[in-house]
Structure formats: structure tokens, C-alpha cells
VMD Tcl script that builds the backbone (N, CA, C; Angstrom):
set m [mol new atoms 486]
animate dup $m
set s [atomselect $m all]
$s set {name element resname resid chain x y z} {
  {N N UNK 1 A 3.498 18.761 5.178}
  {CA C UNK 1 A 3.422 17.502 5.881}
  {C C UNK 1 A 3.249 16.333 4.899}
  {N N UNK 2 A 2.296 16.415 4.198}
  {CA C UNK 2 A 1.980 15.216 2.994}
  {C C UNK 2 A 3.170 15.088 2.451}
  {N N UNK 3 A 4.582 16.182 2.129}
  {CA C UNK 3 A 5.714 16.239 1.276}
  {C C UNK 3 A 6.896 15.167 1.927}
  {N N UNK 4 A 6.135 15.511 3.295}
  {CA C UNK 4 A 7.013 14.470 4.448}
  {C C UNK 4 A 7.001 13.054 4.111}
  {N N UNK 5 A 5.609 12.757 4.567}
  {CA C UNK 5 A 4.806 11.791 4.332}
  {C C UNK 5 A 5.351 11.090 3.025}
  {N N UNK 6 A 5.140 11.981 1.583}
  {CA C UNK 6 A 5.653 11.245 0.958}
  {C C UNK 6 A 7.013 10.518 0.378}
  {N N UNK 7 A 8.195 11.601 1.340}
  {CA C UNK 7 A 9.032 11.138 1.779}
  {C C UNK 7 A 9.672 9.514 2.018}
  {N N UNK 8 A 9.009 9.503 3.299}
  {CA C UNK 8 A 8.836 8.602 4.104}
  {C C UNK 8 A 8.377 7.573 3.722}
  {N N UNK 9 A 7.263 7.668 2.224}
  {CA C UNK 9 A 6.541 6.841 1.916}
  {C C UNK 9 A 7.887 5.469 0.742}
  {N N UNK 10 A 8.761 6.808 -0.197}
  {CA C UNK 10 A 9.450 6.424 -0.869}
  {C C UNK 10 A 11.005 5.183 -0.676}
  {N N UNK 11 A 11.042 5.875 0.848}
  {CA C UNK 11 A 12.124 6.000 1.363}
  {C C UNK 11 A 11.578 4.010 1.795}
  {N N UNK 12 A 10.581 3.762 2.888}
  {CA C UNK 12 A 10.220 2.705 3.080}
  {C C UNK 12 A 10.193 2.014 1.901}
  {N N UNK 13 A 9.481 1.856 0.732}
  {CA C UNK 13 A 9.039 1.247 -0.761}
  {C C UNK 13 A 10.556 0.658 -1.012}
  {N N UNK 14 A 12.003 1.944 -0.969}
  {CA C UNK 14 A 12.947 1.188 -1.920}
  {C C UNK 14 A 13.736 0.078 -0.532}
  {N N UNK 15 A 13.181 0.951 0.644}
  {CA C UNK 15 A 13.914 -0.314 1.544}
  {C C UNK 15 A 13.331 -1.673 1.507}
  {N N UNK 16 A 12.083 -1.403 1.555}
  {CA C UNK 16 A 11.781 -2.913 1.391}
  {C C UNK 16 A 11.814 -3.713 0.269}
  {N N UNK 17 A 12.386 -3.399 -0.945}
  {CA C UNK 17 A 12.046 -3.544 -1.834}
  {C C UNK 17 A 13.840 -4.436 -1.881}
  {N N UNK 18 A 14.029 -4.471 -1.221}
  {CA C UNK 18 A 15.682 -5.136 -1.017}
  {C C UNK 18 A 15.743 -6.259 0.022}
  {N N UNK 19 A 14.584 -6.334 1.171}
  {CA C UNK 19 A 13.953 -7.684 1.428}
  {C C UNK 19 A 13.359 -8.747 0.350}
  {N N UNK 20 A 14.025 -9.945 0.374}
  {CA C UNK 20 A 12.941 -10.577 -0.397}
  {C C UNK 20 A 11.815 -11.537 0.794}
  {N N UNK 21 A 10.734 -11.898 0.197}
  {CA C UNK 21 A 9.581 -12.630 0.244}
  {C C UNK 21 A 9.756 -13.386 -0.900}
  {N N UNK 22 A 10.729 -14.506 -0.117}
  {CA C UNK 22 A 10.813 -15.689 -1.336}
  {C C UNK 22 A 9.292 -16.426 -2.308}
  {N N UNK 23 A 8.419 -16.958 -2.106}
  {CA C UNK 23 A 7.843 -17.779 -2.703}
  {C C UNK 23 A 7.101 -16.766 -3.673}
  {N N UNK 24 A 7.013 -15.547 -3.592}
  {CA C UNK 24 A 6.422 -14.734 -5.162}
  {C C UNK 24 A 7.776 -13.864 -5.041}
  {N N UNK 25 A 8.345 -13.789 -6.795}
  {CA C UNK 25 A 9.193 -12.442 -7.119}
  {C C UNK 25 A 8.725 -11.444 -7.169}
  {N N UNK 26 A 9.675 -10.885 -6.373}
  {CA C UNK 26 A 8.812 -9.396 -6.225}
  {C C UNK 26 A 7.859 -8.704 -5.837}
  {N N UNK 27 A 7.861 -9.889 -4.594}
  {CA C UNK 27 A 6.924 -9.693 -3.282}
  {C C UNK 27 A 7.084 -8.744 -2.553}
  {N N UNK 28 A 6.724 -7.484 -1.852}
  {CA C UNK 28 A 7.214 -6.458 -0.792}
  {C C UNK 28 A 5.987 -6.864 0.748}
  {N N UNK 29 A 6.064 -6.538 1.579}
  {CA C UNK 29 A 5.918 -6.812 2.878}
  {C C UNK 29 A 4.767 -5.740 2.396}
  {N N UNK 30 A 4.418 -4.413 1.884}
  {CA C UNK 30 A 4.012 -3.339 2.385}
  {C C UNK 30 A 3.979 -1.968 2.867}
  {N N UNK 31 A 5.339 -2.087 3.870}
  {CA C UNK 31 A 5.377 -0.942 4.308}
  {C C UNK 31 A 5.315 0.415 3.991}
  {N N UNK 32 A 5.085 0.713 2.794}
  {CA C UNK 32 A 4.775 1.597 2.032}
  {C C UNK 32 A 3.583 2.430 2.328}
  {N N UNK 33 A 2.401 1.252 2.608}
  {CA C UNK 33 A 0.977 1.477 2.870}
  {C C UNK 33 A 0.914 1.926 4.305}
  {N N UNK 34 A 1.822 1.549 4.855}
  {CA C UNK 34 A 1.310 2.477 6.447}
  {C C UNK 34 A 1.155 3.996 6.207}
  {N N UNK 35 A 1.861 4.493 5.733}
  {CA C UNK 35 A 1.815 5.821 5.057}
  {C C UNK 35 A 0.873 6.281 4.336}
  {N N UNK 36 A 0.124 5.158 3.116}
  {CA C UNK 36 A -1.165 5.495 2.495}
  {C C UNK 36 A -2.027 5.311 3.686}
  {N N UNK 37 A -2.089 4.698 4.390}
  {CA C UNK 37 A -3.616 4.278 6.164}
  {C C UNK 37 A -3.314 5.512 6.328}
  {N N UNK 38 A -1.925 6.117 7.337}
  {CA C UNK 38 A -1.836 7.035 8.004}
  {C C UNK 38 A -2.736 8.624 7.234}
  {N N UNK 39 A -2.047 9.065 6.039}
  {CA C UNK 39 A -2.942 9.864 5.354}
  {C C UNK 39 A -4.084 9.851 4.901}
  {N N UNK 40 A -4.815 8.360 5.064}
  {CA C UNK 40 A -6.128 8.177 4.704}
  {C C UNK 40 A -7.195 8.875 6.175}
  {N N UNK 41 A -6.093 8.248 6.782}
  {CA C UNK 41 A -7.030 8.589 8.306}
  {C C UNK 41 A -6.641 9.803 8.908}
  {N N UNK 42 A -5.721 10.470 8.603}
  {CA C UNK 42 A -5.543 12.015 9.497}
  {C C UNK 42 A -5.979 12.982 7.988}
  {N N UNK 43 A -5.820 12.691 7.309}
  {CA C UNK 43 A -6.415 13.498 5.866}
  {C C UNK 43 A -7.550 13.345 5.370}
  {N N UNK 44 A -7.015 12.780 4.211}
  {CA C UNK 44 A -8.928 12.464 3.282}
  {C C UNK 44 A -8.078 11.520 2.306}
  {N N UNK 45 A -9.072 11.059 1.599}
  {CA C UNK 45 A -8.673 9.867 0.258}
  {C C UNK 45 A -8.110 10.753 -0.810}
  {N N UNK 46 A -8.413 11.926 -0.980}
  {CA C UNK 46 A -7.828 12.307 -2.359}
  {C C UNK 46 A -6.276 12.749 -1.918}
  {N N UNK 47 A -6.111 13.136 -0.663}
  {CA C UNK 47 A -4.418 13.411 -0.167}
  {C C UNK 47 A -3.907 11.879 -0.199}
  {N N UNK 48 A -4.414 10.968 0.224}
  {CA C UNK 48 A -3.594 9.736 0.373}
  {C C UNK 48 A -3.452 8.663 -1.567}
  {N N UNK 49 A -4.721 9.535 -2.287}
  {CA C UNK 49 A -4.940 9.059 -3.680}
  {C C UNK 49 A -3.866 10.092 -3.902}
  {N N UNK 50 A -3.347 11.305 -3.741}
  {CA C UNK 50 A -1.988 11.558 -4.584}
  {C C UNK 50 A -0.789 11.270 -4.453}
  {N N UNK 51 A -0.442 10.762 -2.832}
  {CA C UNK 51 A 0.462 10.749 -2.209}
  {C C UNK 51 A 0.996 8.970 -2.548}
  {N N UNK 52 A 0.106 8.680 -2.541}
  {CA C UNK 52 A 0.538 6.912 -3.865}
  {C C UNK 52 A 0.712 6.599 -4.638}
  {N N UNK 53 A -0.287 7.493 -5.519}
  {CA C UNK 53 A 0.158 7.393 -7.026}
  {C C UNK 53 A 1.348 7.856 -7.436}
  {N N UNK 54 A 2.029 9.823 -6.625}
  {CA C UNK 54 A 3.436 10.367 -6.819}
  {C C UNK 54 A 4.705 8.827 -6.135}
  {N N UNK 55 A 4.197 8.581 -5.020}
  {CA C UNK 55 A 4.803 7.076 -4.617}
  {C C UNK 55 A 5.540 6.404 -5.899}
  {N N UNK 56 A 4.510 5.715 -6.280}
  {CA C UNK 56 A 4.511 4.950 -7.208}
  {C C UNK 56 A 5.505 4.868 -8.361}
  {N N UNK 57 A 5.092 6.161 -9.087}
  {CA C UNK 57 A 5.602 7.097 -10.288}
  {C C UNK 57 A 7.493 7.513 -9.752}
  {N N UNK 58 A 7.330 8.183 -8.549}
  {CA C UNK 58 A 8.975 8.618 -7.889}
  {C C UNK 58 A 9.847 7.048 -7.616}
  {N N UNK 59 A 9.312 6.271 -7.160}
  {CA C UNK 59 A 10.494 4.734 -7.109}
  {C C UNK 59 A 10.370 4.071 -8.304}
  {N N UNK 60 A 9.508 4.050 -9.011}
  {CA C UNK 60 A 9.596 3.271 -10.530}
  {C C UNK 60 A 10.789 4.249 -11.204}
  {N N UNK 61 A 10.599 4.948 -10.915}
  {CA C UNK 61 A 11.442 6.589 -11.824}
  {C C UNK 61 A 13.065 6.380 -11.339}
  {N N UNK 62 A 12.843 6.152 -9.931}
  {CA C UNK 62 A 14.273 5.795 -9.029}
  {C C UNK 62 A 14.623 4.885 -9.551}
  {N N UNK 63 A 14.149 3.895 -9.761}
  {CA C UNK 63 A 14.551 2.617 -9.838}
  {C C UNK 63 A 14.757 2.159 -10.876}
  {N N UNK 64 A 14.451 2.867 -11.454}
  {CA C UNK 64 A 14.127 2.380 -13.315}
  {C C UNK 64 A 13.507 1.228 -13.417}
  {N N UNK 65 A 12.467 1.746 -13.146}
  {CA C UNK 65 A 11.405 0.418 -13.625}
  {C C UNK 65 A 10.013 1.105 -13.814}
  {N N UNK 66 A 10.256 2.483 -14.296}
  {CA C UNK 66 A 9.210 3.320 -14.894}
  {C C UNK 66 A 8.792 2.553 -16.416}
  {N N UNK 67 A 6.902 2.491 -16.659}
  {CA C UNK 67 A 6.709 1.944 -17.458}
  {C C UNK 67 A 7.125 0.371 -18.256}
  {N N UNK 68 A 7.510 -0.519 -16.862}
  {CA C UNK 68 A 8.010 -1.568 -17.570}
  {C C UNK 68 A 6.878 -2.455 -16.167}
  {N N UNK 69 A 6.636 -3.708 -16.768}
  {CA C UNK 69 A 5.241 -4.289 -16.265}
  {C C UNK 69 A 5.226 -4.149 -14.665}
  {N N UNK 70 A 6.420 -4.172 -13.739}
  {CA C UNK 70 A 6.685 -4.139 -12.486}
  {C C UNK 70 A 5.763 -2.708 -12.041}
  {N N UNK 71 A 6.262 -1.523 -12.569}
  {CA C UNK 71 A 5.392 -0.635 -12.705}
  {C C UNK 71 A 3.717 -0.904 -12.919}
  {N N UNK 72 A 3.388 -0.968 -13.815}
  {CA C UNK 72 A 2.182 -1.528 -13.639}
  {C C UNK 72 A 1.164 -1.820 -13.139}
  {N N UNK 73 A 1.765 -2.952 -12.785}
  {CA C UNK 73 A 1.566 -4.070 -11.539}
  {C C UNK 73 A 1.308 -3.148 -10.330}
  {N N UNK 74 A 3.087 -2.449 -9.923}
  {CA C UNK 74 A 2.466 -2.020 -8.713}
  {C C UNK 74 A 1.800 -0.736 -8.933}
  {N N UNK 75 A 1.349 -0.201 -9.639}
  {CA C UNK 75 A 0.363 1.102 -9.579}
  {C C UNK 75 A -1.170 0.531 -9.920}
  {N N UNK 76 A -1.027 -0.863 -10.733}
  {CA C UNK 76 A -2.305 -1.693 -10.437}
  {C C UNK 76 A -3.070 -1.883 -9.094}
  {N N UNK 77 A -1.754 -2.430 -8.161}
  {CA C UNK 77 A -2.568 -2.839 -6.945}
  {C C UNK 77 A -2.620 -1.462 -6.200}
  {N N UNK 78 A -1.866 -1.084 -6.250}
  {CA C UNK 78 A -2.181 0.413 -5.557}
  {C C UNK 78 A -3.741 0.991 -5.888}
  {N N UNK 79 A -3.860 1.561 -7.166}
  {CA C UNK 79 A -4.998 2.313 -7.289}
  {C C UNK 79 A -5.663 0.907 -6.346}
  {N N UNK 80 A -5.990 -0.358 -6.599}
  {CA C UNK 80 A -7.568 -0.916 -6.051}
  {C C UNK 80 A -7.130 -0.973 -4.452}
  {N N UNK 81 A -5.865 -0.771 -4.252}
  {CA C UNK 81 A -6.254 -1.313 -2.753}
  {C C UNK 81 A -6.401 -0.186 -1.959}
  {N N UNK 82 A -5.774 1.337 -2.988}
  {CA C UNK 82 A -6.525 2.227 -2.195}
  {C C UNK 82 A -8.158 2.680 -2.321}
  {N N UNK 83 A -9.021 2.076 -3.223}
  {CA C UNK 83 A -10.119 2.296 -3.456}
  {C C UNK 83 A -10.404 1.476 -2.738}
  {N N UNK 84 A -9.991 0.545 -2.236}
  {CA C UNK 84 A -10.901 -0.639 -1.642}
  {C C UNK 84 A -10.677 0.146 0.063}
  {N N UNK 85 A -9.636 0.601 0.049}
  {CA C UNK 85 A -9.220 1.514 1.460}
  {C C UNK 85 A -10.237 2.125 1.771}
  {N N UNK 86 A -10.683 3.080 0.701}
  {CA C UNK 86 A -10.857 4.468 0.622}
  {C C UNK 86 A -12.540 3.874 1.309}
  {N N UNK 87 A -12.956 2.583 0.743}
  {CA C UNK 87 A -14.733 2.285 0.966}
  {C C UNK 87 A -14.648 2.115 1.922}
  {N N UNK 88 A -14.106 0.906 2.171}
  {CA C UNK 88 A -13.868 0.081 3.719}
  {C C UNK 88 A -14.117 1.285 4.746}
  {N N UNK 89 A -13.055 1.963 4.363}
  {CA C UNK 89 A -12.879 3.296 5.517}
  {C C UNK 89 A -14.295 4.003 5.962}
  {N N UNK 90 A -14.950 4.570 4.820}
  {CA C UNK 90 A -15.992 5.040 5.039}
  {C C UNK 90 A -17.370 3.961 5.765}
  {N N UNK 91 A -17.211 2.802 4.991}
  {CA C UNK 91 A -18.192 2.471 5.835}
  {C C UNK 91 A -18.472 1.807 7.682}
  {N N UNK 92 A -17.301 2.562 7.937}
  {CA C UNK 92 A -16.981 2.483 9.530}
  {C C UNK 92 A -17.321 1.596 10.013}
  {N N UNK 93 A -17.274 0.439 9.764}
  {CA C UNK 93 A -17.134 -1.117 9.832}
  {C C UNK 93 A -15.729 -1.748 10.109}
  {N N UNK 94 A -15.104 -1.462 9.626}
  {CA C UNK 94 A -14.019 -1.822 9.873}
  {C C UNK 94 A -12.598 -0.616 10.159}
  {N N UNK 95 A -12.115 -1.335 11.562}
  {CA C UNK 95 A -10.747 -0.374 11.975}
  {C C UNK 95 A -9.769 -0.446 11.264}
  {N N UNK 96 A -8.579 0.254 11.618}
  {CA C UNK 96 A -7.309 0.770 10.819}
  {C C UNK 96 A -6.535 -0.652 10.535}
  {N N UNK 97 A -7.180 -1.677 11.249}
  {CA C UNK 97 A -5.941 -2.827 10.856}
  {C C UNK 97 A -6.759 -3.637 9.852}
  {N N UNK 98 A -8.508 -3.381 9.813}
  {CA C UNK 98 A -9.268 -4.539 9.187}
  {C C UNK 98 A -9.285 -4.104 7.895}
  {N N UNK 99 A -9.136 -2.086 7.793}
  {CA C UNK 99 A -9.235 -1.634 6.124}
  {C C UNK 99 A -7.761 -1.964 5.842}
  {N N UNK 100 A -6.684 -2.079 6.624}
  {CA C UNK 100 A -5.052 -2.598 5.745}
  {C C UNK 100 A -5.344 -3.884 5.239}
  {N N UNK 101 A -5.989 -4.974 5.955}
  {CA C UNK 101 A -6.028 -6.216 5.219}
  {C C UNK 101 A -6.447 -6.544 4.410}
  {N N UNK 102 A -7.327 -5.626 4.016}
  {CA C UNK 102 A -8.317 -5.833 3.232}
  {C C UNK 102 A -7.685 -4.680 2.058}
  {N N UNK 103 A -6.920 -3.481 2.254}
  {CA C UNK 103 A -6.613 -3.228 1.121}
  {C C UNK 103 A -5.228 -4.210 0.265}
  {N N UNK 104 A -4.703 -4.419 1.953}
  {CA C UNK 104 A -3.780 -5.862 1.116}
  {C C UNK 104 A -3.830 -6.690 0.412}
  {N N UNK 105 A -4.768 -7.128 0.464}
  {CA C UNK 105 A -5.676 -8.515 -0.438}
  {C C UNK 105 A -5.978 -7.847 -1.437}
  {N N UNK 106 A -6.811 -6.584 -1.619}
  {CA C UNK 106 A -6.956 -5.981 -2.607}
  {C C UNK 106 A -5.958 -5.672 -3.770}
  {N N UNK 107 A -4.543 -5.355 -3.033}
  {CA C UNK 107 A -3.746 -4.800 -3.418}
  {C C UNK 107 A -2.929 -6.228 -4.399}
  {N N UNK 108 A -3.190 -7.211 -3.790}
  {CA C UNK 108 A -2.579 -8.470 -4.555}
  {C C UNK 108 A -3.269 -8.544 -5.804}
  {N N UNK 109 A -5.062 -8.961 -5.769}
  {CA C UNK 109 A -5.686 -8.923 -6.985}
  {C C UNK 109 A -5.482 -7.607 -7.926}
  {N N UNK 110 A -5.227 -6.338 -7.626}
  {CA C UNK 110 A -5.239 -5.627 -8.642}
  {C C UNK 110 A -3.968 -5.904 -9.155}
  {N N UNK 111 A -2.527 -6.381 -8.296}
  {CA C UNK 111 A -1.179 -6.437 -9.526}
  {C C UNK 111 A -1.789 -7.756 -10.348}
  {N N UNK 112 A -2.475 -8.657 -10.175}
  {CA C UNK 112 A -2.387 -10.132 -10.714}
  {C C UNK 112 A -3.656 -9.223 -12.040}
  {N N UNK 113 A -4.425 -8.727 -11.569}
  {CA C UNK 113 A -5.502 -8.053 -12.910}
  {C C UNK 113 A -4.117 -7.183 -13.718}
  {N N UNK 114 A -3.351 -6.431 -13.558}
  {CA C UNK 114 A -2.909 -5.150 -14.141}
  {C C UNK 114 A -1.511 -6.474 -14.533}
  {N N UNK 115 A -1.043 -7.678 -14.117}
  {CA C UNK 115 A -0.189 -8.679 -14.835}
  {C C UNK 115 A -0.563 -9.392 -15.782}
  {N N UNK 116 A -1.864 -9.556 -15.559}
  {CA C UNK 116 A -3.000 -9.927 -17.054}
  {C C UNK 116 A -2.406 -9.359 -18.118}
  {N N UNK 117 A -2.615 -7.876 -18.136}
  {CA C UNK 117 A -3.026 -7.430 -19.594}
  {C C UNK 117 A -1.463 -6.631 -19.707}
  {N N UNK 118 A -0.915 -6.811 -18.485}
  {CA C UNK 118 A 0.882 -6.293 -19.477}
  {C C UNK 118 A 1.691 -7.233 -19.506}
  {N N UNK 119 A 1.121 -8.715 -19.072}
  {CA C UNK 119 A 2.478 -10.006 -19.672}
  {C C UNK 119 A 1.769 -10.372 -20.709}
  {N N UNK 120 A 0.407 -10.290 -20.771}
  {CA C UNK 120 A -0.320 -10.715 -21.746}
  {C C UNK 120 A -0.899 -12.387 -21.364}
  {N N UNK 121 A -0.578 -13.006 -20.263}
  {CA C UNK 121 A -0.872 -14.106 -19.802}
  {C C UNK 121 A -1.648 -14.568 -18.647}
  {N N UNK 122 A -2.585 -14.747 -18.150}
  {CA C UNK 122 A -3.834 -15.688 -17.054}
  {C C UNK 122 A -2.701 -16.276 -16.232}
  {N N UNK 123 A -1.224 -16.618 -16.801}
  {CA C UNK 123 A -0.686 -17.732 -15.835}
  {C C UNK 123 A 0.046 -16.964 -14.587}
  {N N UNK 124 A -0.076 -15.779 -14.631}
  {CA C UNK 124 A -0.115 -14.675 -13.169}
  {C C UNK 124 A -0.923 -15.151 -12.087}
  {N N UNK 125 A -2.011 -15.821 -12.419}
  {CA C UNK 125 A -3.181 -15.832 -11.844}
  {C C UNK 125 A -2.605 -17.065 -10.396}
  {N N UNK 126 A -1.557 -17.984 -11.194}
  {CA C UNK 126 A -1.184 -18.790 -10.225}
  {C C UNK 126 A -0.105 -18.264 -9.283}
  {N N UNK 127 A -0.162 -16.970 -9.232}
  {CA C UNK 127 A 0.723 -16.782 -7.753}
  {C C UNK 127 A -0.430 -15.979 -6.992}
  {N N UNK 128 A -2.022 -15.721 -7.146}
  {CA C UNK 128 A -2.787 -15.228 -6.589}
  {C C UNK 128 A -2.666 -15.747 -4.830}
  {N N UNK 129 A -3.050 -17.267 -4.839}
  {CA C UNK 129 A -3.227 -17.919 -3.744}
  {C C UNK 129 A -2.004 -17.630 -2.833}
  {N N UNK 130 A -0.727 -17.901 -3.181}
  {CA C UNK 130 A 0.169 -17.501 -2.602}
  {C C UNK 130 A 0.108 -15.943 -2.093}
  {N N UNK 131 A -0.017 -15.002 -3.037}
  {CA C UNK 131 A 0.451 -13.854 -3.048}
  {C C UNK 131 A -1.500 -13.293 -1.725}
  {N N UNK 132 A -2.346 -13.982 -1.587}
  {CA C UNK 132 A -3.603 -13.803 -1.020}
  {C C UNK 132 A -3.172 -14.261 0.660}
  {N N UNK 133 A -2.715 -15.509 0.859}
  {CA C UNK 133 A -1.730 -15.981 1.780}
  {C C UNK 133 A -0.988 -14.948 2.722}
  {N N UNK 134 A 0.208 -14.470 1.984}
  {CA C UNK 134 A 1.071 -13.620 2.565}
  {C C UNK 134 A 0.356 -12.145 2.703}
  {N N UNK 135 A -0.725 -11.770 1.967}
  {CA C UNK 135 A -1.160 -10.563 2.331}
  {C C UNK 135 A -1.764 -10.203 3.314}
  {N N UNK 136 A -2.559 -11.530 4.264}
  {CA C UNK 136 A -2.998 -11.276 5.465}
  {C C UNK 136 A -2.163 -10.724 6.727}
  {N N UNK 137 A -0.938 -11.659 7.167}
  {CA C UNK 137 A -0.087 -11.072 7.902}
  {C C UNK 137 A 0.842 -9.725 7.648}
  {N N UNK 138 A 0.531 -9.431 6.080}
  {CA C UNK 138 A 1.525 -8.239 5.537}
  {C C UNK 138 A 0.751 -7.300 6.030}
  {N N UNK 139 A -0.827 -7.412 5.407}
  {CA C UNK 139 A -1.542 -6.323 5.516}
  {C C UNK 139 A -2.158 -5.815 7.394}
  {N N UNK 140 A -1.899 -7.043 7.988}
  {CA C UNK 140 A -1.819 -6.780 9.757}
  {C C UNK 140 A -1.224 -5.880 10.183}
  {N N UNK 141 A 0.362 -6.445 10.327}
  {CA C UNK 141 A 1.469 -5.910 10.845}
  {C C UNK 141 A 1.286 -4.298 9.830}
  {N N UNK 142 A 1.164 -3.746 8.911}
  {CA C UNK 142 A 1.014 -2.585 8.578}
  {C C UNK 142 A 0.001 -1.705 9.263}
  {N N UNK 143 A -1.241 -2.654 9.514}
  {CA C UNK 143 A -2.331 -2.065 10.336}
  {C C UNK 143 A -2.099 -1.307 11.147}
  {N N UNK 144 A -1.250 -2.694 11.948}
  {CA C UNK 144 A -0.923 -2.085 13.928}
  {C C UNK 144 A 0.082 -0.914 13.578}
  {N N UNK 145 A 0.777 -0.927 12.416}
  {CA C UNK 145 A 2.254 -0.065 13.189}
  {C C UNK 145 A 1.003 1.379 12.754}
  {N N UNK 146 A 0.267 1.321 11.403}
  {CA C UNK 146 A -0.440 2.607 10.739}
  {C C UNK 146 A -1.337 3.275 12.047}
  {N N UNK 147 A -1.984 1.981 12.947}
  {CA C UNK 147 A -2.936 1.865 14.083}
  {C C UNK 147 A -1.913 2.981 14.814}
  {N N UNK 148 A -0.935 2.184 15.458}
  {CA C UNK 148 A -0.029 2.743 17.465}
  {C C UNK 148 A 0.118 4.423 16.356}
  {N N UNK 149 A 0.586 4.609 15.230}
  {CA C UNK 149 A 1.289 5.788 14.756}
  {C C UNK 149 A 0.127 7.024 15.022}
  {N N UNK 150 A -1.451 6.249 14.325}
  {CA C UNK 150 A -2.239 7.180 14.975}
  {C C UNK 150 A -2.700 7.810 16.265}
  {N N UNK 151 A -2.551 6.511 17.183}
  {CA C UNK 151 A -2.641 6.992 18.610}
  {C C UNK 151 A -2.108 7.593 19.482}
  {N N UNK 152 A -0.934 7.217 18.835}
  {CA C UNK 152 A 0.415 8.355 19.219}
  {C C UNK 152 A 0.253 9.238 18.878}
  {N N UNK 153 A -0.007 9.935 17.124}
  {CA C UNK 153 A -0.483 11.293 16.677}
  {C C UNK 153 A -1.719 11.891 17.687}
  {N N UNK 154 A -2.387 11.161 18.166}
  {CA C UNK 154 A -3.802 11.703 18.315}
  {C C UNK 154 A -3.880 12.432 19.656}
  {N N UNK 155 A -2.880 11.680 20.352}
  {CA C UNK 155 A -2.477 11.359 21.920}
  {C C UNK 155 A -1.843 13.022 21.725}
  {N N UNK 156 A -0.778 12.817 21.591}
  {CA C UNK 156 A 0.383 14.136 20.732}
  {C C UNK 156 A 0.006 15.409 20.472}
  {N N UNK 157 A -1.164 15.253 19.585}
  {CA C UNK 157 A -2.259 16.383 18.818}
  {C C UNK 157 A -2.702 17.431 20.080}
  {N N UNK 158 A -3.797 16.217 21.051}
  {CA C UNK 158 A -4.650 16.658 21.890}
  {C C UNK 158 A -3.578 17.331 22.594}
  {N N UNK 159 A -2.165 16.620 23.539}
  {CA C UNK 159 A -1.935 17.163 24.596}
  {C C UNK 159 A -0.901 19.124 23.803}
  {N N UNK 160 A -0.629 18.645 23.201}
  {CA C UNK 160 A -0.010 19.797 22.905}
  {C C UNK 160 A -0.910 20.863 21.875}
  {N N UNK 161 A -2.204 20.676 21.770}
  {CA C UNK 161 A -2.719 21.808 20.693}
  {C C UNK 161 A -2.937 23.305 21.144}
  {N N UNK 162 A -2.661 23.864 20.292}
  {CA C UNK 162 A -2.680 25.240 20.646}
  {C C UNK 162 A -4.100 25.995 20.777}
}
mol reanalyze $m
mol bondsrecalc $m
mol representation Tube
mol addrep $m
């Protein structure tokens, strides 16, 4: 199932990755992360911590943009916004749409930290606000779809378990 999952995970990453989000280059919407929520919440953090990082590593690899700062970047924001996932989650404070926003936001500051130290320049720092901006509604709309997918699973689970 996780093999699925990560599938699914790859498959979303290079589609969206052909939308642009004009006002930052190389902006993505997300959709990637419904897939990290979904395995965070029907699994555990260390299935959804491998299933992002192989993410990550398999479309940089696709794409050829293995080891070049884009990479980086996005395995920067990844690791924090799934750690920031991974807390949020536990401290059952916040639901499936409040830990996406919040790993969204997360997920912006860790590429702008991990653009630091591989452009070698602070002046990353000025697409933060922007890139903090667009992560609220990114990291929503991932919520709800990561949200209905569970309720549907859960709904699904119960009526048909053996």
C-alpha cells in the first residue's frame, strides 16, 4: 500500500510541477503532501518520513534535478514540514487541515533555510512573505482533499472489514 501511495505521491509532484504559481519560481500548490497527511494519519510518521524523502529523491532523479539546489530546497522543506506535521499531529490540537497549514508554512521556511546555504545568499529570504502568503490556501485545500480521503477511507474500512 505505502508502494501505492508512493506512487501516487510521485505521479501528483511531477504533475504539478507543470502548473505554474507565478509570483515565486518554482512554486508547487502541494499536492504531493496530501499523500504525506494521508500516511501520517492511517500509518505512523516514520512510514510517511520514508515515503517523502523516497518522493523527493525519485522526481529529482526523474527530473534531473537530483542534487542541484531545487533538490535541496525541496527535501529542505519537506524534512521540516514533515517534522512540524509529525508534532502538530501528536499534540491533538490541531485537525488534518490545521497540521497541513501549518506543515505548509513550515514547508516554505525550511526551502528558504536549505536556499540559504545552497545559493549561498539571505536574498531567498525575500520570497519568504510571498511564498508564507500562498502557503495558507495551498496548505488548506490539501487539508480538505487529505481530510474527505480519510473519511472516505474510514467510512470504507468500517463498512466492509472483515
Amino acid at each position: 500500500m505505502l508502494a501505492n501511495f508512493l506512487a501516487i505521491a510521485i505521479v501528483l509532484n511531477i504533475i504539478e510541477s507543470a502548473i505554474p504559481v507565478i509570483p515565486v519560481p518554482g512554486a508547487k500548490l502541494g499536492f504531493a503532501n496530501i499523500v504525506t497527511l494521508i500516511i501520517l494519519y492511517m500509518y505512523s510518521f516514520k512510514d510517511s518520513a520514508a515515503v517523502t524523502i523516497l518522493r523527493v529523491l525519485l522526481v529529482s532523479l526523474l527530473t534531473g534535478k537530483l542534487l542541484n539546489p531545487v533538490f535541496f530546497m525541496s527535501m529542505g522543506g519537506s524534512l521540516l514540514a514533515l517534522l512540524a506535521m509529525g508534532f502538530f499531529k501528536k499534540t491533538n490540537f490541531f485537525g488534518v487541515l490545521g497540521v497541513s497549514v501549518l506543515g505548509s508554512v513550515f514547508h516554505c521556511i525550511g526551502q528558504v533555510i536549505a536556499g540559504i546555504f545552497v545559493i549561498g545568499s539571505t536574498a531567498v529570504i525575500l520570497y519568504l512573505p510571498i511564498m508564507l502568503f500562498l502557503s495558507i490556501p495551498a496548505g488548506a485545500l490539501t487539508g480538505i482533499i487529505a481530510q474527505r480521503f480519510l473519511v472516505i477511507w474510514e467510512t470504507w474500512h468500517n463498512e466492509y472489514e472483515l
